[in-house]
Backbone as a ProteinNet text record, in pm:
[ID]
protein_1_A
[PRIMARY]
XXXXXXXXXXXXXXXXXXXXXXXXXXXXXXXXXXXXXXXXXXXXXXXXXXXXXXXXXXXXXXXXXXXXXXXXXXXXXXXXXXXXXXXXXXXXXXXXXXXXXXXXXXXXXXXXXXXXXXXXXXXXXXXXXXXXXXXXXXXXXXXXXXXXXXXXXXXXXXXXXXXXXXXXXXXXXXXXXXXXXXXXXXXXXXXXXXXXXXXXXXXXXXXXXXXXXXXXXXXXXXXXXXXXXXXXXXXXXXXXXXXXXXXXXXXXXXXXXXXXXXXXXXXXXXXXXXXXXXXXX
[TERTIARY]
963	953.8	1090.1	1212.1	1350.7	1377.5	1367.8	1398.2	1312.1	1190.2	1128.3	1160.2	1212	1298.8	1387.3	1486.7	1653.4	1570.2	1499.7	1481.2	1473.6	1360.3	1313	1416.6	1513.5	1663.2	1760.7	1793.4	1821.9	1777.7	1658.1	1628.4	1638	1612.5	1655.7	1775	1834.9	2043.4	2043.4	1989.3	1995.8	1970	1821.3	1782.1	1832.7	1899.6	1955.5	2098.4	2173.2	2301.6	2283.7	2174.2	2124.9	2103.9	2071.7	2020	2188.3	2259	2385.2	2481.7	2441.7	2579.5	2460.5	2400.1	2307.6	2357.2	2408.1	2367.9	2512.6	2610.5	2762.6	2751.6	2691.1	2730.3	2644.9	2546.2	2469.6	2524.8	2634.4	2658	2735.6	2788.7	2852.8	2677.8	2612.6	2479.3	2451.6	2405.7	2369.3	2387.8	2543.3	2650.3	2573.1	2668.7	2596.9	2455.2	2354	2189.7	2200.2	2284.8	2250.2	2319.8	2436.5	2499.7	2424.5	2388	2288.9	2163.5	2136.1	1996	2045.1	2171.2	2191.4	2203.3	2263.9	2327.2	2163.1	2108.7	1934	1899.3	1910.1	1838.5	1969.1	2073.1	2130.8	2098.4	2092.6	2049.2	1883.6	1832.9	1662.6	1677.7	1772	1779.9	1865.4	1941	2004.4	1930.9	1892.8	1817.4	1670.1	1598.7	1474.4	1515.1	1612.4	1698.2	1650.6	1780.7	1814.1	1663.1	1592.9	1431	1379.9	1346	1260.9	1352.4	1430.2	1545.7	1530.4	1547	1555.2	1361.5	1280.3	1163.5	1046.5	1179.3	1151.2	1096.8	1200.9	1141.3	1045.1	1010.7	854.7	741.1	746	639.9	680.4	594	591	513.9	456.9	375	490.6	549.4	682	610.4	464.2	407.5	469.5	376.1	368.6	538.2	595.6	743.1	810.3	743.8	808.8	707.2	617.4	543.9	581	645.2	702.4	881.1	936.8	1012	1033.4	927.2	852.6	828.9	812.7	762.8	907.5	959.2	1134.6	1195	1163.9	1271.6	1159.3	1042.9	1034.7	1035.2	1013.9	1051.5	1169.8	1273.7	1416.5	1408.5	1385.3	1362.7	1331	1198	1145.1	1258.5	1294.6	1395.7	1512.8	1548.3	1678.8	1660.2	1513.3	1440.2	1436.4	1358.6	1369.2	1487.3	1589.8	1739.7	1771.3	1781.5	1817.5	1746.5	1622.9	1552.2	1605.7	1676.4	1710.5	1834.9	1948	2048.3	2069.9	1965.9	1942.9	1886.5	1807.2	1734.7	1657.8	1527.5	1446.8	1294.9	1324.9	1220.3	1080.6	998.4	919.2	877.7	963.5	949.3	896.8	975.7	940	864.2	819.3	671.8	538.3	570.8	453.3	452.9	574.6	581.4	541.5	544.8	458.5	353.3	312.6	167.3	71.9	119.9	60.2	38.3	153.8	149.3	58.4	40.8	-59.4	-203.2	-200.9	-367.3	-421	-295.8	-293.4	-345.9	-233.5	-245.5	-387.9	-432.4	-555.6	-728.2	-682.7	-741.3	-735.9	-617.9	-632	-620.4	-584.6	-635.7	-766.4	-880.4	-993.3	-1079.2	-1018.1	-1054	-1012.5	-932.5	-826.7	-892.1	-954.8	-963.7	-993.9	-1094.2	-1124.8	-998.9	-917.9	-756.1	-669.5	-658.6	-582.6	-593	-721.2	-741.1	-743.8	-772.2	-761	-582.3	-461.4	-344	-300.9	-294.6	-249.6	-294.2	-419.9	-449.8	-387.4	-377.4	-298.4	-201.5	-90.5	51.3	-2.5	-71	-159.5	-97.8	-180.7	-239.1	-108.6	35.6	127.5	206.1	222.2	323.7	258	131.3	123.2	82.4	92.8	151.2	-4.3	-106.4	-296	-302.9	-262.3	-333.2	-174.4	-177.7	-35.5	-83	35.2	-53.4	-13.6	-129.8	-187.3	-236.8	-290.8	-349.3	-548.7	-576.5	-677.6	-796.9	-833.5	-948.2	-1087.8	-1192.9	-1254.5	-1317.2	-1380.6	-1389.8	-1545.8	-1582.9	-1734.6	-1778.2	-1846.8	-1909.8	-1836.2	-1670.9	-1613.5	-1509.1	-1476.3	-1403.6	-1288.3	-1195.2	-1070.2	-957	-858.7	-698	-653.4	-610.5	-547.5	-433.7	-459	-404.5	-296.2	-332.3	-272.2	-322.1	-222.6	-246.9	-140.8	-215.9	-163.7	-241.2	-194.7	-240.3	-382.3	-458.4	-534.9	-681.7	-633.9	-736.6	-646	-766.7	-696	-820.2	-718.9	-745.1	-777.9	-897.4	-881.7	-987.2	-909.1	-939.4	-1062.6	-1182.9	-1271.2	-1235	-1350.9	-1345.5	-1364.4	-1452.4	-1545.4	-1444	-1303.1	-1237.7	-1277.8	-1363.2	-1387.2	-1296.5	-1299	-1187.2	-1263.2	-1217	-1282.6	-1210.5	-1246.2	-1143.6	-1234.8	-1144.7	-1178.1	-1120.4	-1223.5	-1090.6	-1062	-929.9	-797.7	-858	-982.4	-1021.9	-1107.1	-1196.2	-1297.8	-1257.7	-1133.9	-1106.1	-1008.2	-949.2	-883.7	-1034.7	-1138.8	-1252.7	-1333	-1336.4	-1401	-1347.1	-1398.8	-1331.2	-1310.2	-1245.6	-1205.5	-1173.7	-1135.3	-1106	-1000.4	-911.2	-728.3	-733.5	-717.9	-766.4	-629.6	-537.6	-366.2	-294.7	-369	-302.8	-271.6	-331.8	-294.2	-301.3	-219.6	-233.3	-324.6	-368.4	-466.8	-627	-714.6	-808.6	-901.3	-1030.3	-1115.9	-1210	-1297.4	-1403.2	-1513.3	-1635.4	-1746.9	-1848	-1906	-2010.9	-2115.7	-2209.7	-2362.5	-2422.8	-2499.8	-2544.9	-2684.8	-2733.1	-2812.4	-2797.6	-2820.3	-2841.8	-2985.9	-3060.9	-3198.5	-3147.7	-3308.4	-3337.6	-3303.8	-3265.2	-3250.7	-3118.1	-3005.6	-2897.4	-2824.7	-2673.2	-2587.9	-2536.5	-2597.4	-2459.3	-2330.5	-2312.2	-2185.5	-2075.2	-2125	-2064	-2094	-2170.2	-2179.6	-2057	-2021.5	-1928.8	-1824.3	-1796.3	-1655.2	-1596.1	-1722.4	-1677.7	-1675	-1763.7	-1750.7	-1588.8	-1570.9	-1434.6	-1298.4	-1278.1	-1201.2	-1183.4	-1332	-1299.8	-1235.9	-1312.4	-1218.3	-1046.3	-1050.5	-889.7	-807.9	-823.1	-757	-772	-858.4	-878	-793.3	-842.1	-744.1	-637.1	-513.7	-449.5	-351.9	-398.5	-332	-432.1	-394.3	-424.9	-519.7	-529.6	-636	-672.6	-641.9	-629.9	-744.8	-755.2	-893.2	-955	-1001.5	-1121.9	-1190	-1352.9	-1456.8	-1561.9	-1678.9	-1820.4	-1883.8	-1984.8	-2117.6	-2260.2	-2337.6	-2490.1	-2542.4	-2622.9	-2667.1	-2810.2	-2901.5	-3024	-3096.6	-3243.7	-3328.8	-3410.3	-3383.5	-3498.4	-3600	-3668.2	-3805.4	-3777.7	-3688.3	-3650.6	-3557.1	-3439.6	-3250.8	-3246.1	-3158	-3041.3	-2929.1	-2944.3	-2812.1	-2710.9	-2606.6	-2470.2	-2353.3	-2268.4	-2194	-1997.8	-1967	-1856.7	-1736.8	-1637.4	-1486	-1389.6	-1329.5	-1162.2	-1111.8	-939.8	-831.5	-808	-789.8	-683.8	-572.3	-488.6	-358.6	-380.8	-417	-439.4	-450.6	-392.8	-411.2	-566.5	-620	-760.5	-838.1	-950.5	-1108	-1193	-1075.7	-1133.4	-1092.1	-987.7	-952.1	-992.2	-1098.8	-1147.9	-1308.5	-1353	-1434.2	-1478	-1286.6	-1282.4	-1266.9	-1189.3	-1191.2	-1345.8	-1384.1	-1563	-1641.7	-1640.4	-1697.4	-1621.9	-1501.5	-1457	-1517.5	-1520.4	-1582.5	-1664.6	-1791.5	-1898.7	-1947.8	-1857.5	-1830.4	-1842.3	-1703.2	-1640.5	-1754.5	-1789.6	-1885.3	-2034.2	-2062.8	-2169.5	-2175.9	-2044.5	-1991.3	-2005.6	-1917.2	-1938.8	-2025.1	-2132.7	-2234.8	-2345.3	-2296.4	-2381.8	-2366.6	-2203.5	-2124.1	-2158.9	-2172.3	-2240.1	-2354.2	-2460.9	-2604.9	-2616.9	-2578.8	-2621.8	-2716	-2827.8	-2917.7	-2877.7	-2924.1	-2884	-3036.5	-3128.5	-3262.5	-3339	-3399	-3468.6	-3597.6	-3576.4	-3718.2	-3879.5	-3922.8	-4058.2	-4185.2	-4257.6	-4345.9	-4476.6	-4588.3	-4677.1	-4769	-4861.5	-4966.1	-5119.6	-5178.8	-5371.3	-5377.4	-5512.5	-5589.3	-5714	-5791.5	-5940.6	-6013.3
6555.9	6421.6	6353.3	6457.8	6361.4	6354.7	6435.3	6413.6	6277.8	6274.2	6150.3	6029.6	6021.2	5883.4	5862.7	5985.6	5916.8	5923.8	5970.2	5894.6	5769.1	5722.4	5552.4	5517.2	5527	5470.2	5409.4	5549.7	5570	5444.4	5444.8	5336.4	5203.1	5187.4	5002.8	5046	5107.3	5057.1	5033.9	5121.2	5061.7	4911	4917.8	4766.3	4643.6	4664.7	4588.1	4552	4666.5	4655.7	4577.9	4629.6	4538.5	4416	4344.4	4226.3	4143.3	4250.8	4165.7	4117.2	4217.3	4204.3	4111.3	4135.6	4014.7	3882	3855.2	3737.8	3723.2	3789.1	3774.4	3745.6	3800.4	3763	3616.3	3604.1	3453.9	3351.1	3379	3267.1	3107.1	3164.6	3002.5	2922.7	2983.9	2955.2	2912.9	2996.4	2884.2	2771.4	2791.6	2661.4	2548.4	2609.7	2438.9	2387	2479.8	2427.2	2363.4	2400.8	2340.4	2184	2171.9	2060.2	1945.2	2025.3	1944.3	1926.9	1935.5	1924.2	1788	1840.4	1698.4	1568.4	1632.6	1456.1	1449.6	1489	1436.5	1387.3	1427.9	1372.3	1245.5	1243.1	1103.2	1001.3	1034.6	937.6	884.9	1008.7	925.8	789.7	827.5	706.3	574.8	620.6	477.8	420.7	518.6	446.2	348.6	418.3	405.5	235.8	256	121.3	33	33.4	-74.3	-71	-6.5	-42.9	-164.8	-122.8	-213.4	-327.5	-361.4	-493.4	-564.3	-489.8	-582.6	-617	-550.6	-599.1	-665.9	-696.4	-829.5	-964.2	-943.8	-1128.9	-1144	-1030.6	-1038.6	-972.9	-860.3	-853.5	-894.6	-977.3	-1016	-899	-829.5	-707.4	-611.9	-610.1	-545.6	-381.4	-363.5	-219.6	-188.7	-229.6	-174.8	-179	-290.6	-261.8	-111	-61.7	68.8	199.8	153.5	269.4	288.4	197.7	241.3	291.9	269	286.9	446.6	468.5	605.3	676.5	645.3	702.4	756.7	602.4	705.5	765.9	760.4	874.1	993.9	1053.6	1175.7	1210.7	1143.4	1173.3	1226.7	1168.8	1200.3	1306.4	1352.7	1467.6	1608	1565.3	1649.6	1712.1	1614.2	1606.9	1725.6	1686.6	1781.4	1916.5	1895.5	2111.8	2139.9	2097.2	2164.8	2254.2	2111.3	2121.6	2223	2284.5	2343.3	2497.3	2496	2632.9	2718.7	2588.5	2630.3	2656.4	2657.4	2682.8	2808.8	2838.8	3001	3103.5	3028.8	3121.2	3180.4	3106.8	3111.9	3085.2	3102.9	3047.7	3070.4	3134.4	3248.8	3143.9	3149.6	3076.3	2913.6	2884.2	2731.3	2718.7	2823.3	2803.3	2796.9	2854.1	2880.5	2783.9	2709.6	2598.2	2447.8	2488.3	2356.8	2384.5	2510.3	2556.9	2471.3	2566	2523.5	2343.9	2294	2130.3	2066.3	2121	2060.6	2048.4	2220.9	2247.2	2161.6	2160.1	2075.6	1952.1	1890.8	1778.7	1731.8	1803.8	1744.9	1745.2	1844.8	1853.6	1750.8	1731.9	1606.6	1457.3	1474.8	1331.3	1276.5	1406	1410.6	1318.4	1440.7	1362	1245.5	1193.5	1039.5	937.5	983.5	858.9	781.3	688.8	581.6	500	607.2	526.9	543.2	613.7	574.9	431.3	443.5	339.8	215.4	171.6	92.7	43.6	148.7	158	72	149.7	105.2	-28.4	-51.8	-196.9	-286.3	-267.3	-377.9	-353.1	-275.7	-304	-359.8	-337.8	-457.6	-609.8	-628.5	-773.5	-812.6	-721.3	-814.5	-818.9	-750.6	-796.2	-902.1	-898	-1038.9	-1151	-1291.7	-1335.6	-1450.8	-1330.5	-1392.1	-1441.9	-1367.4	-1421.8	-1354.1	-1466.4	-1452.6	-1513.5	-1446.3	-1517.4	-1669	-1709.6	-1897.6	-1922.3	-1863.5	-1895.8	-1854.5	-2019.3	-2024.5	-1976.5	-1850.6	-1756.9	-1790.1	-1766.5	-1700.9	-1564.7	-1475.9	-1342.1	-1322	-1241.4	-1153.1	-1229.8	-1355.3	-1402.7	-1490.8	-1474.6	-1472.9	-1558.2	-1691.2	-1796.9	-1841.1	-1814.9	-1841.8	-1835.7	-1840.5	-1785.7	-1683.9	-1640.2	-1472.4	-1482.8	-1418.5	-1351.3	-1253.4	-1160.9	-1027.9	-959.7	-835.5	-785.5	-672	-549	-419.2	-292.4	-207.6	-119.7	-43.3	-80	-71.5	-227.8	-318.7	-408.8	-533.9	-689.1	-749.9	-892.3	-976.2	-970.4	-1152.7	-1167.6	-1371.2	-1410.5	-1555.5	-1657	-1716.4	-1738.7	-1799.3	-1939	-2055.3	-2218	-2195.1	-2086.2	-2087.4	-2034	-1974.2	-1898.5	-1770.5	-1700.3	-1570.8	-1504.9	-1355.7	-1264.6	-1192.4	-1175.9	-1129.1	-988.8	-852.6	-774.3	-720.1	-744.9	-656.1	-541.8	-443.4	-362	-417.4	-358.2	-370.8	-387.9	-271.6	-196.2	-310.7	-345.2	-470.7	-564.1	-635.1	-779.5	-737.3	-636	-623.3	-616.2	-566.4	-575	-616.7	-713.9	-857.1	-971.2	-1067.1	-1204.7	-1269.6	-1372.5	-1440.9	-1611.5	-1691.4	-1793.9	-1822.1	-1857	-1941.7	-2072.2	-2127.4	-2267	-2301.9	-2186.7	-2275.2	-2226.5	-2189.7	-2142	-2294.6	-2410.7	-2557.8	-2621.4	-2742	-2847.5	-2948	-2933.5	-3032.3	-2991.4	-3075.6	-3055.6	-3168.4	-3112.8	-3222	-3237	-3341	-3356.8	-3433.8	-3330	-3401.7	-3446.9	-3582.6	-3598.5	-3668.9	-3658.4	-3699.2	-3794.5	-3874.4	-4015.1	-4082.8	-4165.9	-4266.7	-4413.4	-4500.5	-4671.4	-4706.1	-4792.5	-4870.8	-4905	-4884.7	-4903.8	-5108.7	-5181.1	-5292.3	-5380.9	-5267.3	-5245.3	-5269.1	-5343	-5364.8	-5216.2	-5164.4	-5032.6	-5058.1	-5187.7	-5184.2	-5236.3	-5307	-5326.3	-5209.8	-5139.4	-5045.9	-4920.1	-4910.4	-4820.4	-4900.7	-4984.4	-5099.1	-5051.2	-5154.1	-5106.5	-4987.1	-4873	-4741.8	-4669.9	-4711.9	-4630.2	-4734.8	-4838.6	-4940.6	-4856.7	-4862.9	-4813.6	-4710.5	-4603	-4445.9	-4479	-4585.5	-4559.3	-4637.2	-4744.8	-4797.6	-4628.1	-4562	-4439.5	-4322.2	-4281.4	-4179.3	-4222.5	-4262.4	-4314.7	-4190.5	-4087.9	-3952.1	-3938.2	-4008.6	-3995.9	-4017	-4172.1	-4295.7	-4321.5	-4319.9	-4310.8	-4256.4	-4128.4	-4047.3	-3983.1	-4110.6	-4133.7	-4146.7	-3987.1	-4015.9	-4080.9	-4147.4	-4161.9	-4208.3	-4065.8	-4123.8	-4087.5	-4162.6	-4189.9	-4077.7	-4052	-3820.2	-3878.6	-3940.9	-3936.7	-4050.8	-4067.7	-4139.3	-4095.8	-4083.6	-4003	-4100.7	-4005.5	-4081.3	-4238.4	-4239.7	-4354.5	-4392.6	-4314	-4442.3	-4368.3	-4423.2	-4384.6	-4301.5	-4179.9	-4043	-4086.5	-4056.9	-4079.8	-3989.4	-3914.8	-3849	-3868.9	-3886.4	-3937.4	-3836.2	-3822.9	-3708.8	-3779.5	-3758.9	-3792.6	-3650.4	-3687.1	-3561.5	-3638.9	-3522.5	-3487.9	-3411.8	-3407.3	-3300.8	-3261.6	-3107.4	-3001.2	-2852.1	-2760.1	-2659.6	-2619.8	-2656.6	-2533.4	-2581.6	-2579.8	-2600.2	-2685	-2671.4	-2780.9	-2915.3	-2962.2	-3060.9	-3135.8	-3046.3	-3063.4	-3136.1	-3047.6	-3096.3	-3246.1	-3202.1	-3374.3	-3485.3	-3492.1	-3572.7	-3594.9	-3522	-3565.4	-3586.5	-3597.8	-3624.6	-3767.1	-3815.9	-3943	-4043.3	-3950.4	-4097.3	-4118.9	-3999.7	-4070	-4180	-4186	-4285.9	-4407.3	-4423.8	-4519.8	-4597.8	-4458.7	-4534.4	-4612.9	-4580.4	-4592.2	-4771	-4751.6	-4912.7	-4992.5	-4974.3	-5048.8	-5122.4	-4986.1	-5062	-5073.3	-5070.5	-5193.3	-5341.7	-5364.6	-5486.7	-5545.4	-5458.2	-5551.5	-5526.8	-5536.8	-5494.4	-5441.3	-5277.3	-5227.3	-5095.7	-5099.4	-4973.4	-4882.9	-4770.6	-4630.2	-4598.3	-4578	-4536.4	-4400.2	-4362.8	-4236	-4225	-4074.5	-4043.4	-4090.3	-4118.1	-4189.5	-4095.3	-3983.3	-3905.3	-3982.4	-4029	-4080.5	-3933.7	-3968.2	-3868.3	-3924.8	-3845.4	-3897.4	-3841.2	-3907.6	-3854.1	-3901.1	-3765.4	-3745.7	-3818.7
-1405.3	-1464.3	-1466.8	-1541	-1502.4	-1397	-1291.4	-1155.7	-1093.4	-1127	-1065.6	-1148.3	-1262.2	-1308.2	-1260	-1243.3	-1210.4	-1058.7	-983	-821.2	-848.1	-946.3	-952.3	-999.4	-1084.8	-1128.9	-997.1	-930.5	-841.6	-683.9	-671.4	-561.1	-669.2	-758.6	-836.6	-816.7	-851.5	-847.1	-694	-596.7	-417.1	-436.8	-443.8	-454.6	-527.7	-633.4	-677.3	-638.7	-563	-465.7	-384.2	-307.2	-188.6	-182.5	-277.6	-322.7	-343.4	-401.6	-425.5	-369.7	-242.4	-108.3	-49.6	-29.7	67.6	-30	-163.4	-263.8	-178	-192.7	-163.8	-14.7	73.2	237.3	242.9	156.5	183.5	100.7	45.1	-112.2	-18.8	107	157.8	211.9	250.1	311.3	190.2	33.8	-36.5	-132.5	-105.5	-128.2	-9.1	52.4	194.9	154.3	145.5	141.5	-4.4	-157.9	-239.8	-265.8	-130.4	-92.9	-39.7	42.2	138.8	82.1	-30	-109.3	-197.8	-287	-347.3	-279.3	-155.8	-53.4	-19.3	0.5	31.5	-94.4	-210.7	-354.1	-332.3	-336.7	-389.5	-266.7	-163.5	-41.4	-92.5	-92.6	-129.4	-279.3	-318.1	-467.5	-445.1	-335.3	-259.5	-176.7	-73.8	25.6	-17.7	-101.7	-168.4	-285.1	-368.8	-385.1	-289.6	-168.9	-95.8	-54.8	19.9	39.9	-22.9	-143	-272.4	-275.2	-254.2	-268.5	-134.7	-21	115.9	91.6	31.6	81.9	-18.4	-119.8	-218	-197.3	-72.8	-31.9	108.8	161.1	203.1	73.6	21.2	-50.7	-187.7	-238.8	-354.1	-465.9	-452.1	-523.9	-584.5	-698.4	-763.2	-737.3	-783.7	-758.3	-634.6	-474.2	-377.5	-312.5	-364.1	-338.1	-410.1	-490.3	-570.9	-477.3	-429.3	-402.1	-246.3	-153.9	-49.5	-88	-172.1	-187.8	-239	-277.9	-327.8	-176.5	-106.4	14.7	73.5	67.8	162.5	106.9	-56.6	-143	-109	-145.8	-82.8	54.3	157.1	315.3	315.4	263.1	248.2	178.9	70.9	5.3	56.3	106.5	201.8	314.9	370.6	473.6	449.8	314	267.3	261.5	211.6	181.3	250.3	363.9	503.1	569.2	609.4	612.3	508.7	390	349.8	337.8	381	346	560.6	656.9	758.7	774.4	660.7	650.9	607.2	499.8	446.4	517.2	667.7	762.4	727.7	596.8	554.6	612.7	765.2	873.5	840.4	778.1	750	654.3	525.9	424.8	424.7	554.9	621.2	672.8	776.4	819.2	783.2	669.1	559.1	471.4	435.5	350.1	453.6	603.7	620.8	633.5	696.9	703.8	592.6	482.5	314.9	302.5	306.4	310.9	423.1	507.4	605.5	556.9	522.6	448.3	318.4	261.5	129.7	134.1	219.4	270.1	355.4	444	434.6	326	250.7	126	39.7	-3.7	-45.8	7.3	126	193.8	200.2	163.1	218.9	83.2	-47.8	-164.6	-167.6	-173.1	-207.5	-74.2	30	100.3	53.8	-22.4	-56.7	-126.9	-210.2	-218.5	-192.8	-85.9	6	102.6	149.4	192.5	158	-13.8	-57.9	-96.2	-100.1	-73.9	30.1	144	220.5	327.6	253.4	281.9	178.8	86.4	9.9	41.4	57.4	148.9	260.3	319.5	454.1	427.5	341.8	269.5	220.5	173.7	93.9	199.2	331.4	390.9	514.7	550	627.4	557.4	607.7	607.4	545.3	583.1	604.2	443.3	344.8	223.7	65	31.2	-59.5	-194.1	-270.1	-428.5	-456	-554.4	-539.4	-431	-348.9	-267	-274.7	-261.1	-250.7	-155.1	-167.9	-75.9	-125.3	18.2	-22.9	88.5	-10.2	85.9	-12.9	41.3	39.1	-95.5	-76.8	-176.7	-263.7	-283.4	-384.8	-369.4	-394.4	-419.8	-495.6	-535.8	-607.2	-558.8	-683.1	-668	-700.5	-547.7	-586.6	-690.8	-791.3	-875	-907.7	-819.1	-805.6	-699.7	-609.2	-507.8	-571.1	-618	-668	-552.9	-577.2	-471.4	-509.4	-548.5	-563.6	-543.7	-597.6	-534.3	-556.4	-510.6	-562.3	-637.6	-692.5	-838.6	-821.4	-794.6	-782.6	-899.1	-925	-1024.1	-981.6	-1010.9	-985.9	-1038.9	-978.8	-1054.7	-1180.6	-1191.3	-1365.6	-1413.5	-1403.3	-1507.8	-1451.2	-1388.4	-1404.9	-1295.6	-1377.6	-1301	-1217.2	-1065	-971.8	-942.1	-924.9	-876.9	-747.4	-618.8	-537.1	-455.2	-433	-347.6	-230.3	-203.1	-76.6	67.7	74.5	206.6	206.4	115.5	124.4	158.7	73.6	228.1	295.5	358.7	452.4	594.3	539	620.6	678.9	562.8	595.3	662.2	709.9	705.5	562.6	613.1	460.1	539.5	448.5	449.3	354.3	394	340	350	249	236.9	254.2	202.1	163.6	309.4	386.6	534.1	607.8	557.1	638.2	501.5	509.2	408.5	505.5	596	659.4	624.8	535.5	537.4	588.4	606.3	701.9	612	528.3	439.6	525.3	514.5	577	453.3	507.8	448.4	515.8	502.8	538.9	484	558.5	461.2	529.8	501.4	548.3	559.4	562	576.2	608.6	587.5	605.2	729.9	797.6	969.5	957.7	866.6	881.8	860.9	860.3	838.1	954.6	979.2	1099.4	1125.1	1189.2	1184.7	1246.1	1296.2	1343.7	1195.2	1145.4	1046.6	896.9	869.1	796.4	848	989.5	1044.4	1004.1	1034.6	1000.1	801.4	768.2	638.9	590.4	592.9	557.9	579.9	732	770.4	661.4	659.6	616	460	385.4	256.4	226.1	341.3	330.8	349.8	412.6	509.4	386.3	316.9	186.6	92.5	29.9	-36.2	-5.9	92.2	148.3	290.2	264	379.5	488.5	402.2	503.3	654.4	767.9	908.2	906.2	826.3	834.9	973.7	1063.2	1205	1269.7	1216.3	1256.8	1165.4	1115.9	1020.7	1188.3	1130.1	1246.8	1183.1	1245.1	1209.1	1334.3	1288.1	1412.9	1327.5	1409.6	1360.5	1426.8	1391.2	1414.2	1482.3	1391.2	1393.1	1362.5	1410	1335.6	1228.3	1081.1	1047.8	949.1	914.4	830.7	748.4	694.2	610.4	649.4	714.7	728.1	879.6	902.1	1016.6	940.3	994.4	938.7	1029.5	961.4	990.4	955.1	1016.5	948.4	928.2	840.7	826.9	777.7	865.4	869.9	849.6	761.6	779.5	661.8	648.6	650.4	470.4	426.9	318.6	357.8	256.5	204	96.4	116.5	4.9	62.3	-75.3	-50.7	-142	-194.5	-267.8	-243.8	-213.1	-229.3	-289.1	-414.3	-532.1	-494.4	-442.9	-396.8	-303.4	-211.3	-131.4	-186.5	-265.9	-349.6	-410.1	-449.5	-536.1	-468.4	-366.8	-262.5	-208.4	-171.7	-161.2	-221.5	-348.8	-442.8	-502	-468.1	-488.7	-324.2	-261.9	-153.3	-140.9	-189.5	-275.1	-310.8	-416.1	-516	-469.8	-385.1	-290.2	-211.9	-136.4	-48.9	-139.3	-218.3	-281.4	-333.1	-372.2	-462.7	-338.1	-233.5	-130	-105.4	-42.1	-12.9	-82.8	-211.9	-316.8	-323.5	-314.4	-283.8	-182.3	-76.5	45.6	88.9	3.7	26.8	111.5	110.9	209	206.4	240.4	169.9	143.8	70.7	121.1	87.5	110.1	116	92.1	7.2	-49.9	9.8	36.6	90.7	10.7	104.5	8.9	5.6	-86.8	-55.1	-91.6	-33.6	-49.5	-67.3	-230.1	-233.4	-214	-121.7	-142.3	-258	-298.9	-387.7	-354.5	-368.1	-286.8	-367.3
[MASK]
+++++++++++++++++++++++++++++++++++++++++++++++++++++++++++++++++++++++++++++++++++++++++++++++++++++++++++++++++++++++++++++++++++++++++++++++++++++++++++++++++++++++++++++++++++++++++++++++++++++++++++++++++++++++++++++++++++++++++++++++++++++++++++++++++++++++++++++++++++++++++

C-alpha cells in the first residue's frame, strides 16, 4: 500500500515537473498570444468606434449602427483567438474550436432564421436609399409614416394615428410605394358634363381654374373626354402638385373638387347624376 502511494506521489511530482518546464519553454509563446489577444480586444473597440461614427450619416437607425459595429468588434476578436491559440501551436485545439463553431453555428442559425432574417433586412432597408424615416410608404395593406426602422421591424404612422409594426423580411419582400421618393405628384380625377354642354369650353374653363389653383407646371394640366356614358360625357382631368405624403395628395384632390364644382355652377355647367328609373307592375 505505501509503495503504491509514493508510486502515485511519485508520477504527480513527474507530471507536475512536466507541466512546468513545458510552462517555462512555452512562457515567450504565451506572452506573445496574450499580446496579441489584447491588440485584437483594443483594435475591435477602436475599429468598431470608428465603424458606428463613419456610418452615422448613411444609417440613421442608432440600433443597427451598434449592431454592425458589434459585428467587427467580434470578427476582430475572433481574429485575435485564432492568431493566438496558433502562436501556442494549439492546432488540435483550433481545429476543434472551429469544428464546434461551425456545428454551433448552424444550429443556431437554423433556430434564429426568422431573425435573422428580419435583421439583416432592416440593415437592408437603412442603408438604401428605397425607404428612410418621414417618409411616407405604403407596403402590404398598410399606409403611413415610417417611424422607426430597428432590427427587428419597422414601425409606420397610419392617417388614423395608428401604430403599424412590420417585420423587416416583410417589406424588404414585398413591393411598396415611396411617396417622398419625388416631390412631383400627378392628381387624377374623373368627372362628367350634360350631353348639352360645350366641351370645348368646359375643357377651357376646367383647365384655366386648375391652372390659377395649382400653378406648379400649369403647363401640363391634361384633360380628355374618355367616354359617352348613360347620362354625361366622362372626362378625365391630370395635372402636378409638390408634395411629399399621400395626404397631400388627397387634399389637393379633394380641393379641386371643390374648385371645379363652383365653377361650373358659375357657368351653368351640368354635372349630371345617374337617373335609375323603377317599373312598377
Amino acid at each position: 500500500m505505501k509503495d503504491q502511494l509514493s508510486q502515485s506521489i511519485e508520477n504527480l511530482l513527474k507530471k507536475l515537473l512536466a507541466w512546468f518546464d513545458s510552462l517555462i519553454v512555452n512562457t515567450p509563446n504565451l506572452i506573445l498570444a496574450f499580446i496579441v489577444f489584447l491588440i485584437a480586444y483594443y483594435l475591435s473597440k477602436k475599429i468598431s468606434a470608428k465603424t458606428t461614427s463613419l456610418l452615422s450619416n448613411r444609417i440613421k437607425q442608432g440600433s443597427i449602427r451598434s449592431l454592425i459595429g458589434s459585428f467587427v468588434s467580434l470578427a476582430i476578436i475572433v481574429f485575435g483567438i485564432v492568431l493566438a491559440l496558433g502562436i501556442l501551436n494549439l492546432d488540435q485545439a483550433l481545429n476543434s474550436l472551429i469544428a464546434g463553431a461551425g456545428v454551433a453555428g448552424l444550429a443556431i442559425g437554423l433556430a434564429i432564421q426568422g431573425t435573422l432574417s428580419n435583421t439583416f433586412a432592416g440593415i437592408f432597408l437603412s442603408v438604401k436609399d428605397d425607404i428612410n424615416l418621414g417618409d411616407f410608404v405604403e407596403t402590404n395593406g398598410f399606409g403611413g409614416t415610417v417611424e422607426e426602422i430597428n432590427l427587428r421591424d419597422t414601425k409606420i404612422r397610419t392617417l388614423d394615428n395608428n401604430l403599424v409594426v412590420i417585420p423587416n423580411s416583410v417589406i424588404s419582400n414585398a413591393p411598396f410605394k415611396n411617396y417622398s421618393l419625388t416631390q412631383d405628384l400627378r392628381v387624377v380625377i374623373e368627372l362628367g358634363v350634360g350631353y348639352e354642354s360645350n366641351l370645348q369650353e368646359v375643357m377651357r374653363i376646367t383647365k384655366e381654374t386648375l391652372g390659377n389653383s395649382f400653378p406648379y407646371r400649369r403647363d401640363e394640366i391634361e384633360f380628355y373626354y374618355l367616354s359617352f356614358g348613360d347620362s354625361a360625357i366622362n372626362f378625365q382631368l391630370r395635372f402636378w402638385i409638390k408634395a411629399t405624403k399621400e395626404a397631400t395628395l388627397s387634399s389637393a384632390k379633394s380641393e379641386a373638387i371643390i374648385l371645379i364644382k363652383e365653377c361650373f355652377e358659375q357657368e351653368n355647367i351640368n354635372i349630371p347624376y345617374p337617373i335609375r328609373t323603377v317599373l312598377s307592375e
